[in-house]
Every structure is written in C-alpha cells, then in structure tokens.
C-alpha positions as CSV (number, residue, x, y, z in Angstrom):
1,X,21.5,19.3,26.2
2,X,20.5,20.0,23.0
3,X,18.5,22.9,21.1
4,X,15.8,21.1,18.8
5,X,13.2,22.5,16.5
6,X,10.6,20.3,15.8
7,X,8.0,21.6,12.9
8,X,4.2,19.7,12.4
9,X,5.0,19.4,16.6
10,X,1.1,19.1,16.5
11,X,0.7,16.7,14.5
12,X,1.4,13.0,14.9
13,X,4.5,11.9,14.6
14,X,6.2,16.1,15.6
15,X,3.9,15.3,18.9
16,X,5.3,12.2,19.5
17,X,9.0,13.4,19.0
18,X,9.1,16.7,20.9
19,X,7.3,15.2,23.8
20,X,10.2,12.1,23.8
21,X,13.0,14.9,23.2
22,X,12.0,17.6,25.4
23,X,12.7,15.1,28.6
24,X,16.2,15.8,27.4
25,X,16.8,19.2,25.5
26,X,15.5,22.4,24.8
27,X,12.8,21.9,22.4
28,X,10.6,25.1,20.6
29,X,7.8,23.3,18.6
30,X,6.4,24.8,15.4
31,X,3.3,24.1,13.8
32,X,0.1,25.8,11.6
33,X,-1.7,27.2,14.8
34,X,-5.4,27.4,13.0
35,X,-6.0,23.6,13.0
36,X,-8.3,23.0,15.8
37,X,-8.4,19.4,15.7
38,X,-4.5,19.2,16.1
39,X,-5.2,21.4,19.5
40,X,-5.1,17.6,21.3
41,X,-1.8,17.5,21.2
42,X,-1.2,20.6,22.7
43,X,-2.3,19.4,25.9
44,X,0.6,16.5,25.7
45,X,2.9,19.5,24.8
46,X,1.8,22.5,27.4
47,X,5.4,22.5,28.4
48,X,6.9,23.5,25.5
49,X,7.9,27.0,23.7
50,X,5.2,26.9,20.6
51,X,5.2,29.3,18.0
52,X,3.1,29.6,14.9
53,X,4.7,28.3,11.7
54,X,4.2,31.7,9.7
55,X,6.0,33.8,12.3
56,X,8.4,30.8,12.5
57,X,9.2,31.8,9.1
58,X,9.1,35.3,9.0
59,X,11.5,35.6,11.7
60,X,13.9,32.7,11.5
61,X,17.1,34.8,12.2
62,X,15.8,34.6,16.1
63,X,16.6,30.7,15.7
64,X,20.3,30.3,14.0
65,X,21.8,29.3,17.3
66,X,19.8,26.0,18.0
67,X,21.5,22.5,17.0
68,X,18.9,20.9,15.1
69,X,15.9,20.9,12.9
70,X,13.5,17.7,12.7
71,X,11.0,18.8,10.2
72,X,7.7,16.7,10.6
73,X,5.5,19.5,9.0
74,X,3.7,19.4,6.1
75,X,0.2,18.3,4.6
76,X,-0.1,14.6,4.5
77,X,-3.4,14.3,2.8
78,X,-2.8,12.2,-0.3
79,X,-6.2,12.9,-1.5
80,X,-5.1,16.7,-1.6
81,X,-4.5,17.4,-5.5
82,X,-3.7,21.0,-5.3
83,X,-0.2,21.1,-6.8
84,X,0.1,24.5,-6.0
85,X,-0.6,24.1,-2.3
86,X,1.1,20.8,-2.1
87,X,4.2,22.2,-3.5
88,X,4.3,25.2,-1.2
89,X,3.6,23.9,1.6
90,X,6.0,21.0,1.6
91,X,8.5,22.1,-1.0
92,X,9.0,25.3,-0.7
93,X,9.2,25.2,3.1
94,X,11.5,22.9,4.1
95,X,13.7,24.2,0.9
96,X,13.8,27.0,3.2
97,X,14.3,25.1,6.3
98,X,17.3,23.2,4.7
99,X,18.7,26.6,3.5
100,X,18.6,27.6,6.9
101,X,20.0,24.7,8.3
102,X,23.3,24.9,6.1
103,X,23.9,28.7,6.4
104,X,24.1,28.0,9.7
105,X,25.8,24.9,10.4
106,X,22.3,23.1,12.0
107,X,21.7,19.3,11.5
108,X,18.1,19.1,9.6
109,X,16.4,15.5,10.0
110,X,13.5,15.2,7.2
111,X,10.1,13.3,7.5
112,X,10.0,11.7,4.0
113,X,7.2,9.3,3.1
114,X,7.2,5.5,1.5
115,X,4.9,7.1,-0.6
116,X,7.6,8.3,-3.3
117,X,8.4,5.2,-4.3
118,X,4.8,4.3,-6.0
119,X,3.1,0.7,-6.5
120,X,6.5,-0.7,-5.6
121,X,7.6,-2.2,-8.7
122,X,10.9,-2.0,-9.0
123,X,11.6,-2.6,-5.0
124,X,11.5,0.0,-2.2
125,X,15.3,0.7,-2.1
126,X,16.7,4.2,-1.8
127,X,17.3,4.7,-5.5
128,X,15.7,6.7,-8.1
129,X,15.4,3.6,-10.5
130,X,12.7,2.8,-7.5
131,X,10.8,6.3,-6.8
132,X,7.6,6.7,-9.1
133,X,4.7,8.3,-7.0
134,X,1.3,8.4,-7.6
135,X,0.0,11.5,-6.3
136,X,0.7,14.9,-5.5
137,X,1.9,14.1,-2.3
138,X,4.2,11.9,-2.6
139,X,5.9,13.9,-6.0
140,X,5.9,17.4,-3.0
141,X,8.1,14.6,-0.5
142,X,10.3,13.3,-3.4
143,X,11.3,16.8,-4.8
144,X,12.5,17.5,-1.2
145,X,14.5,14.2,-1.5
146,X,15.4,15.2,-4.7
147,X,17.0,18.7,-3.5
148,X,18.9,16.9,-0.7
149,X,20.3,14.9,-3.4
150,X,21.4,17.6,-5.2
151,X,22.9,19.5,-1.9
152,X,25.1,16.0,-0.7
153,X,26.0,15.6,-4.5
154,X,27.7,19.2,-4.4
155,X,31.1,20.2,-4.2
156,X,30.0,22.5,-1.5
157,X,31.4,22.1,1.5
158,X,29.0,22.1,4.7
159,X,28.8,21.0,8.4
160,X,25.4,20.4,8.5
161,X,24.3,16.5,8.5
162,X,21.0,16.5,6.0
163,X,19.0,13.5,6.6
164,X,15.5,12.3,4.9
165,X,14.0,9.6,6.8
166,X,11.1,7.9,4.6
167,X,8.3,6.8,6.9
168,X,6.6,3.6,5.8
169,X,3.1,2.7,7.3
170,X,3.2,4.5,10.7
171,X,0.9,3.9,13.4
172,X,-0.1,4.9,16.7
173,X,-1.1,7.3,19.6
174,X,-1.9,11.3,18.8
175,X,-3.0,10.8,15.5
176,X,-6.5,11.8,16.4
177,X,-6.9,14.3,14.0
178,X,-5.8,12.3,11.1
179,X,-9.5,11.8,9.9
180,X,-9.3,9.2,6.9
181,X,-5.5,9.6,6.7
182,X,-5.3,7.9,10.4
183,X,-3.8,4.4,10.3
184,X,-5.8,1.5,9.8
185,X,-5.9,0.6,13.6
186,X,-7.2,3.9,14.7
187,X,-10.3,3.3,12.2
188,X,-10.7,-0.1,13.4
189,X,-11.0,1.5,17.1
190,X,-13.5,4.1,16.1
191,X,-15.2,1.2,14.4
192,X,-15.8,-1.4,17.1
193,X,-17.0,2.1,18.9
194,X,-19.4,2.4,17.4
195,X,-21.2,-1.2,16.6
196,X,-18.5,-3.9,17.1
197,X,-17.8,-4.1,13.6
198,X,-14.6,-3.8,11.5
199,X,-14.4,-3.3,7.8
200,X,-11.8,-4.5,5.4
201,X,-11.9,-4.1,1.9
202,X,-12.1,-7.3,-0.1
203,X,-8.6,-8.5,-1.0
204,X,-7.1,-7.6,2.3
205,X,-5.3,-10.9,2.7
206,X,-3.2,-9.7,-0.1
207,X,-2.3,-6.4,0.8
208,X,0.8,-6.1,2.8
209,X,2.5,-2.9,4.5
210,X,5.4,-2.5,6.1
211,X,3.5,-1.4,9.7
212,X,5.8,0.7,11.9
213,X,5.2,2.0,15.5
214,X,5.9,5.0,16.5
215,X,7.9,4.7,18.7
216,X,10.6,3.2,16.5
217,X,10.3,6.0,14.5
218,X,11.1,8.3,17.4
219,X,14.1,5.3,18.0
220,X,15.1,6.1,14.7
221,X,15.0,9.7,14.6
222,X,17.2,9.9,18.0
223,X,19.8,7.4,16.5
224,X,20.2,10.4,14.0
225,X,20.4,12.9,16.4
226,X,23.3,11.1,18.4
227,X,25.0,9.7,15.2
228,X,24.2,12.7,12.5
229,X,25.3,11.6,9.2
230,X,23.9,12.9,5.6
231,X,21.6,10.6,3.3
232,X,18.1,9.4,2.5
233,X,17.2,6.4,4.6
234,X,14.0,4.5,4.9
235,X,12.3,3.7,8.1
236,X,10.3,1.0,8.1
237,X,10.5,-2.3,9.9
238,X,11.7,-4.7,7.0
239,X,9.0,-6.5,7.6
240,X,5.1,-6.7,6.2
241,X,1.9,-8.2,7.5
242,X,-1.6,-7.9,5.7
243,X,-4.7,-5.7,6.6
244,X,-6.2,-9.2,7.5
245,X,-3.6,-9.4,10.4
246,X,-4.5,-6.2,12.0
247,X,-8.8,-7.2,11.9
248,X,-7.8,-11.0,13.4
249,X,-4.8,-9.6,16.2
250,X,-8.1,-6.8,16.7
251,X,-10.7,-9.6,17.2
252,X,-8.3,-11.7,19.2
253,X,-8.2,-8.9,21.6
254,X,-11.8,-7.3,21.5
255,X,-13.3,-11.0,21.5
256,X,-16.9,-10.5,20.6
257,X,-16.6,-7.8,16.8
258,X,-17.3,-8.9,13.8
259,X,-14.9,-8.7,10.8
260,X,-17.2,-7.5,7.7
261,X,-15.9,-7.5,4.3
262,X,-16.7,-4.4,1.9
263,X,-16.3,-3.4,-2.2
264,X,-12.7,-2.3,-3.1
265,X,-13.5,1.3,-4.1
266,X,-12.7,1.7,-7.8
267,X,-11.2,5.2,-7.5
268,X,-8.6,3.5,-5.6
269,X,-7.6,0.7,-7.6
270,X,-5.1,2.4,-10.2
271,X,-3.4,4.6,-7.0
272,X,-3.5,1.9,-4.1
273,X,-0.2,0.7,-2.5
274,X,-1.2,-3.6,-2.3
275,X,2.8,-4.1,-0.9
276,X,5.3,-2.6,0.9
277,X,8.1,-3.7,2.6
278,X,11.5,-1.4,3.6
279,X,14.9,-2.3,2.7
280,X,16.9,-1.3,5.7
281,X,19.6,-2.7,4.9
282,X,21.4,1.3,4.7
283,X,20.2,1.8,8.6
284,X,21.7,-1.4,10.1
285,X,24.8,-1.1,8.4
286,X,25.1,2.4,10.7
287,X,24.6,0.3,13.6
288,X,20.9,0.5,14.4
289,X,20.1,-2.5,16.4
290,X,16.9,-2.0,18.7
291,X,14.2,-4.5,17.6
292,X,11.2,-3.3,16.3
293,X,8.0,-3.8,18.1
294,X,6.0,-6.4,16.6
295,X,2.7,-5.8,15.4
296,X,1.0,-7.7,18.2
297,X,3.1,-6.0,20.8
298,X,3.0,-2.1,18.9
299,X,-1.2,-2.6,18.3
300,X,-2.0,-3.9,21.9
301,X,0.1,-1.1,23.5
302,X,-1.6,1.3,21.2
303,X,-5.3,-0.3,22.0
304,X,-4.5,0.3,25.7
305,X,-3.2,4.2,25.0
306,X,-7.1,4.8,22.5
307,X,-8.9,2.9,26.1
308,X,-7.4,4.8,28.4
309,X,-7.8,8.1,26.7
C-alpha cells in the first residue's frame, strides 16, 4: 500500500483518480475548499482524509513521509487572462510541490495539458520545436514543464521520479462543475436536456481532437505509479475524431435530437485548436499496452453515468 497525495482531488480528473486509488492506498486528497460547485465530488470521496489546499501548503512538513504526489490542481479556465493569478496558482505551486517532492525523495506525477503545444503546427511531439501556446493557460502548464526540464537536465542527483503527463481532450464523469470548460459531450447532454437539440459550430467536420476517457487517463497515471520513471509524456489516445462524430454517435443513441448548426464565434477563430492528435509513441515504448476506449464505447458509458445520476 501506498501513501498518495492527490491535489485538485475535487475536481475532475483528482476525483476520478483518488476514488480509483484509494481502493488500494492511503490517499489524503487536497483541493481549494471554497468552490461550492466542486462539493459533488465530495460525496464520491466522503471516505477520504481532505484537507484544504492553503493549510496543505502552510504545513507541508506533516506530509514528507507519503510516497507520492499526483498533482491535478490548478485553474483550467483558458478564458482566465490574469497572468498574475494563472502563474501563481499553477506555477508557483506545483514549483513548490516538486521542491517538496525531491527534498524528500517522493515521486511527483504532473497534470500537464495539450494545450502547450498551440494550433499544432509543427506536430504534437514532446519537443520544444512543438510547444507554442496561445493563452495564459497553457504558457502557466508549459513553465511547469519547462522547470521539470530543467530539474532532469541537472547534474543533481535525486530519487524522486518527476513525471508531466499532458492531457489531450479529456472527457467524462465528475466534471459537473466544469461550466463552459466541460467537454463537449457533457454540453451536448445538458443540451438534449433541455430541448433535444445539439449545437455545433459550423466547420465541425473539420475539427479533430484527440478525445481521451478518463479512465485511460487514470490507466495511464497508475502505469506511472507502478513503473515511475522521469519525463514529459503525452496522454492522448493517438487517435482523432471530429466534433461531428460526437453530435451523430449522440443522435445514434438519443434517436429523436436534432443536430443544429451555429456561427463560428470570431473571438475564437485566431486561439481555437481545429486538430489534435497525440504522439505516443514515448508511452508505448515503456510498455503501455491497454487499449484505449473508443469513442463509441468511452461516450455511451459516459451517457449511462449523466442518466443515472
């Protein structure tokens, strides 16, 4: 058994981890305890030690002797351009997280974003010659990657493993409080709702994403945990389907909605990520070998979680 700290553990993808790990280990979760809307996933979690994220920090000697840090927290609104918060909140803490991690000889697993590496024009490898993000977001995940770089490109020696995974288009259950940074199936949900209509933007045969469940990102994460090593990897499927697919595998299941085209909205058009697709090439050379849910299977098991609930 293990001692695991998962941070943003009430938010969508920490929820989804702790509650996978804690059948296993010891788990404290960690998250920003005056979000209401994240409260949720405290219900799925009411087993679990939970501790505010400012007395996390503020008294972080109390945790030097767990194992492991998987650090899910941080802001994930893309539409959030304050630097000053951005870089705080995501820099600045899990700097301190992965300073914490070393002096102590933890493992430290990163939630990095697909985000860094932009419109995608120079391919969505794990190289700087790829990264070029387009908000203030995505430049608060890349410094972290950045600083990991720098740490694994020292001569200082360290027993810590330091891994970033970079999360491409995740989807699924507990990401009720996402509002409009919920995936596109969650809004298609809330959609048919509410008049049995779903709305894509014009062009959405051409825009393709690399769609990822969940649940293989938990897969991934615990691959990490059993087989630490040190590196940026991305986590995607290797794979991409358009916005269209996800409105016809909807209809196909819901039967009588309507698929309603709307306007591209112009503010997006200069900032808007039209294709993604992750090289994993670096994550099956490790040995990763569980198949990914398809998009049929990952959306209908996800469907059946938003009815049930």
């Amino acid at each position: 058994m293990s001692k695991i700290i998962v941070t943003g553990a009430l938010g969508f993808v920490g929820a989804n981890i702790a509650i996978k790990l804690a059948n296993e280990n010891e788990v404290l979760i960690v998250d920003d305890l005056n979000s209401p809307k994240k409260m949720i996933n405290l219900k799925r979690l009411n087993k679990l030690k939970l501790i505010g994220r400012f007395e996390f920090i503020n008294q972080l000697y109390k945790y030097k002797n767990f194992d492991v840090i998987i650090h899910a927290g941080a802001c994930s609104h893309t539409t959030n351009y304050d630097e000053k918060y951005m870089i705080e909140n995501n820099f600045e803490y899990s700097k301190i997280l992965i300073d914490f991690s070393i002096a102590n000889n933890m493992n430290f697993i990163f939630s990095s974003s697909a985000s860094v590496y932009g419109l995608g024009l120079n391919g969505f490898n794990v190289d700087s010659s790829c990264e070029a993000p387009l908000n203030v977001y995505a430049k608060s995940k890349l410094m972290v990657d950045n600083y990991i770089r720098k740490i694994l490109n020292s001569e200082n020696d360290t027993q810590s493993k330091i891994t970033s995974l970079r999360y491409f288009n995740v989807y699924g259950y507990s990401e009720f409080h996402k509002e409009a940074m919920a995936s596109v199936p969650f809004h298609f949900f809330n959609q048919l709702r509410s008049g049995k209509i779903i709305k894509l933007f014009d062009g959405s045969k051409d825009f393709y994403r690399d769609f990822i469940h969940v649940s293989d990102i938990i897969n991934i994460t615990c691959f990490f945990l059993k087989k630490p090593i040190s590196g940026i990897f991305n986590a995607g499927t290797g794979q991409c389907r358009s916005f269209e697919d996800i409105a016809k595998i909807t209809k196909n299941r819901f039967r009588d909605i309507e698929i309603k085209y709307i306007p591209f909205p112009e503010k997006l058009k200069s900032k808007y990520q039209s294709y993604t697709k992750a090289n994993i090439n670096s994550l099956l050379d490790l040995g990763y070998i569980k198949e990914f849910k398809t998009l049929e299977i990952g959306l209908s098991e996800y469907y059946d979680q938003l009815i049930e609930n």
